[in-house]
C-alpha positions in Angstrom: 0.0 0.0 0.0 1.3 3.4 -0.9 -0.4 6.5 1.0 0.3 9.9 -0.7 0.4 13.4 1.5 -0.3 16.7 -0.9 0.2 20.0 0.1 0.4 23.7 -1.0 -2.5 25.0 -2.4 -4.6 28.3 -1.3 -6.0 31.5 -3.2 -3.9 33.4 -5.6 -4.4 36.4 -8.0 -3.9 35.7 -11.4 -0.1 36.2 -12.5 1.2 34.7 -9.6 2.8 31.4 -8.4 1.9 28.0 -6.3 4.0 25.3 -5.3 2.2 21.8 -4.6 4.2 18.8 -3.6 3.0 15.6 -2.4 5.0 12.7 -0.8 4.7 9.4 -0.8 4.8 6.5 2.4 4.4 3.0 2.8 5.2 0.4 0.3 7.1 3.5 -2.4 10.0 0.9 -3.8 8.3 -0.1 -6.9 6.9 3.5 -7.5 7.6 4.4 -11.7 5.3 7.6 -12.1 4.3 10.4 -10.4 2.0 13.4 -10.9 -0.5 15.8 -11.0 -4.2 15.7 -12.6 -6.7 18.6 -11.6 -10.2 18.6 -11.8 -12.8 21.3 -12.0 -16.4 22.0 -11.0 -18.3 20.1 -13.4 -15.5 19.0 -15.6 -14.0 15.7 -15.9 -10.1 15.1 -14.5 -7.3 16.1 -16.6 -3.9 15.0 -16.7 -1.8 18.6 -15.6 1.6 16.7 -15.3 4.1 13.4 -14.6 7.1 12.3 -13.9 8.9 9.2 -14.4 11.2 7.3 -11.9 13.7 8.0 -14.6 13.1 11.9 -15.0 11.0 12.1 -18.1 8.1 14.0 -17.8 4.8 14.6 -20.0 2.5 18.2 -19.5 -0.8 18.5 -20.6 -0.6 21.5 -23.3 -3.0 24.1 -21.4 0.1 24.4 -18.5 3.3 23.8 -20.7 5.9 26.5 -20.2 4.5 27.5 -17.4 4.3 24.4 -14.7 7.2 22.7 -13.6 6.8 19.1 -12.6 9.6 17.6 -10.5 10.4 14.9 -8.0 12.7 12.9 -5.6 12.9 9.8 -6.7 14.7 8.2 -3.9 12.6 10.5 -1.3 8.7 9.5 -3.8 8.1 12.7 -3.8 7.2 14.9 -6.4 6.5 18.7 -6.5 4.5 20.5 -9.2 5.6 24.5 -9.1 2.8 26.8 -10.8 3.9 30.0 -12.5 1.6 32.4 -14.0 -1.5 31.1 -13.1 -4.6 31.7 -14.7 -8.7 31.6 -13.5 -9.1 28.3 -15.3 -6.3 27.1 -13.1 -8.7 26.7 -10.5 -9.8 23.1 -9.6 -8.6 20.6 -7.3 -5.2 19.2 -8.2 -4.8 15.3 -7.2 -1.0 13.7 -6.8 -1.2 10.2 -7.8 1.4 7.6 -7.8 1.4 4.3 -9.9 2.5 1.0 -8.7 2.8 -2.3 -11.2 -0.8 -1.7 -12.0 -2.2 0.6 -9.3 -2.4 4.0 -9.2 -2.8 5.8 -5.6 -4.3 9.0 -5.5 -3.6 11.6 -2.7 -6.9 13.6 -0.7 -6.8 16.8 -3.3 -5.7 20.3 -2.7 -8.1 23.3 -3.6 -6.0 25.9 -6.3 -8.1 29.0 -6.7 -6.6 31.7 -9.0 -8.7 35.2 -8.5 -9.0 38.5 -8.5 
């Protein structure tokens, strides 16, 4: 079993920057990927970022050039730093963490980008 602990979100005007990072517990040996998907009020969740155990990573296209996914890979923890963020940045992001074939999920943080 693999229990996943996010943190960092809040409220933010537009323009500025979050840092979420989630860390993972348990049975993390066999961890491969790591990231981020969000999900909004009456929208279905989206990938936002990974990272591989290996350092590759993958963005979705609405965040690239301005997220930053990274990680520990001997700590399992990855961090997802958010630059000029935007109102439809605002959902609840999810750290997950797959495992042969399971994929943990972390509680959600709320991210809400106003004025």
């Amino acid at each position: 079993q693999v229990q996943l602990e996010d943190s960092g979100g809040g409220l933010v005007q537009p323009g500025e920057s979050l840092r979420l990072s989630c860390a993972a517990s348990g049975s993390i040996f066999s961890i491969y990927l790591m990231g981020w998907y969000r999900q909004a009020p009456g929208k279905q969740r989206e990938l936002v970022a990974s990272i591989t155990s290996g350092g590759d990573t993958n963005y979705a296209g609405s965040v690239k050039g301005r997220f930053i996914v990274s990680g520990d890979n001997a700590k399992k923890t990855v961090y997802l730093q958010m630059n000029s963020l935007k109102p439809e940045d605002t959902a609840v992001y999810y750290c997950h963490a797959d495992q042969s074939t399971r994929r943990y999920w972390g509680q959600g943080i709320q991210v809400t980008v106003s004025s």
